[in-house]
N, C-alpha and C positions, 0 to 999 in steps of 0.2 A: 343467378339462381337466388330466388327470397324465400324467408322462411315465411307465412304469415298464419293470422290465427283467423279461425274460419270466422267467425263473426265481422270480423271486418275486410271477408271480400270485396270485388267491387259489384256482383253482382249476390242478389238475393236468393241463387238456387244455389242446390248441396251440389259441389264439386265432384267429377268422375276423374279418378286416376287415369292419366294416361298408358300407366306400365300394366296394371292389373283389369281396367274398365268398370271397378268395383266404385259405391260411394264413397266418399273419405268422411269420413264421421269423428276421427280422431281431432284434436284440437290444432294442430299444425300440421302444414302442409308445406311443400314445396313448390314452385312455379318454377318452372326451367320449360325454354324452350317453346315459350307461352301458351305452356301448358301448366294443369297439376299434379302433383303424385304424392300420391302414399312419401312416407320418410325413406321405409325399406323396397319401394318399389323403383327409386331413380339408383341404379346400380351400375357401373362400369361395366362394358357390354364384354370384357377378356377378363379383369381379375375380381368381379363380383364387387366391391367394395361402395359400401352406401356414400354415395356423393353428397351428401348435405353433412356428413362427418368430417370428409377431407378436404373441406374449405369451400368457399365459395364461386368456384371454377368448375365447369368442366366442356369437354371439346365435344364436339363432331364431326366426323367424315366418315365417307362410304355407308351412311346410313348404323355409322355406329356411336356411342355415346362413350365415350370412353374419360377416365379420369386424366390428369396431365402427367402424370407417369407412364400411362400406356400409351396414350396417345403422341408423346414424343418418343418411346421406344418405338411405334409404330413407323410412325410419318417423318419422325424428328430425323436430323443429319446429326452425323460424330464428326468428330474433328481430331487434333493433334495437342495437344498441350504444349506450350511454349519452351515449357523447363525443358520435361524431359521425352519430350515427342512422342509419347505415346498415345495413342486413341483415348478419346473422350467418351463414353458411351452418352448419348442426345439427351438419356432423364435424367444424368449426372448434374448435380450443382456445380457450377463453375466460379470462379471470378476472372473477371478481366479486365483489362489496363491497356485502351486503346484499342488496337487491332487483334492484341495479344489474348489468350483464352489460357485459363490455368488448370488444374486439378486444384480441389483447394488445398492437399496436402502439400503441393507442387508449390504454391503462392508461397512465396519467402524470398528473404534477401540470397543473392546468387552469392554474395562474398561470402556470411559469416552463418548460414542457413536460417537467421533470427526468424520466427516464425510469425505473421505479422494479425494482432489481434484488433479489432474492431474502431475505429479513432485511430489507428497508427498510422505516420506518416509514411510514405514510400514514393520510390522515385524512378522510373523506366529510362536508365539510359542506356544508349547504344542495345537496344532490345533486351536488356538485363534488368532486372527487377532489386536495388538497394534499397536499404533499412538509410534511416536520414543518414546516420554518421559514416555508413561506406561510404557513402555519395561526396559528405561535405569531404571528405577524406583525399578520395579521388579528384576533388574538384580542386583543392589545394595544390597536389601534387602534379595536375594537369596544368597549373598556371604557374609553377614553378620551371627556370630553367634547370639546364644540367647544373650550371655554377652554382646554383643555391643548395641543387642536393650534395652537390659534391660537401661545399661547406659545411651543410649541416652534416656528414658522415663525419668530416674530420672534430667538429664540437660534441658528436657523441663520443669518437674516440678518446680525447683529450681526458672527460670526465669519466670516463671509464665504462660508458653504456652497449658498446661495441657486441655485438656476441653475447653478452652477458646478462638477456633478461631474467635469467635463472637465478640467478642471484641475488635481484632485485625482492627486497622485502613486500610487502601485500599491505593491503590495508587489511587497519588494525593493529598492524605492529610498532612494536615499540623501537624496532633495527630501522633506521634511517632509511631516506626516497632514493632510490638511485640518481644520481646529479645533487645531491644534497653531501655538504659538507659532514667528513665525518670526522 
């Protein structure tokens, strides 16, 4: 769809709308469908809505014109969402991640729900959707044996970390790090 201005059609006679058959005498027109129209004559053929407003797209089938809203409610398929398996409705904006389809409220880390914002990284494993640090997290504790976790329970018990993150001071404070000499 273009927007153009009459003077520089490509030919020298006044253009007929296609929607109303009236001249177009106004200074911009529309070309959809290789044809003209009025601005408020190219209109979504279900929810009225002026197609030269809501972007630069619009569909046809069955001899209708519809915007991409309607015309994926129409024609479009629904799916399952990955997360939480419920139906996708087809004009729904999705994200996806390989085979996988999301809701985008759905789109977050499975471990810790971090919600994931534009430039962030993430990582599909085992069909699960992690924020970087579950993943490097997971990924350490998957190349570890039993003997190393065992050791590292008995190095936190030692220093007293056992059970006890409650205890542990936060940042900011001026009370010592948990494993830190006190």
């Amino acid at each position: 769809m273009e927007i153009k201005e009459e003077n520089k059609l490509p030919n020298s006679g006044i253009p007929e709308c296609a929607g109303c058959q009236k001249v177009i005498r106004e200074r911009y027109l529309l070309k959809a469908l290789d044809q003209f129209w009025h601005e408020d004559c190219l209109k979504c053929t279900c929810c009225d809505c002026r197609l030269g407003e809501v972007g630069s797209t619009l569909f046809t089938k069955a001899n209708l014109i519809l915007c991409k809203r309607d015309y994926l409610r129409l024609f479009g398929t629904t799916g399952l969402c990955s997360a939480c398996n419920k139906t996708i409705p087809a004009f729904e904006m999705v994200m996806r991640a390989r085979g996988n389809v999301y809701h985008l409220e759905c789109f977050a880390c499975q471990q810790c729900n971090h919600r994931f914002c534009v430039g962030d990284r993430f990582y599909l494993h085992e069909n699960k959707i992690l924020c970087e640090y579950d993943y490097e997290e997971r990924m350490v504790f998957a190349n570890m044996s039993s003997d190393s976790i065992a050791q590292m329970k008995r190095q936190a018990a030692r220093i007293g970390l056992s059970r006890s993150v409650e205890t542990c001071s936060g940042y900011g404070s001026t009370e010592p790090v948990c494993g830190e000499a006190k």
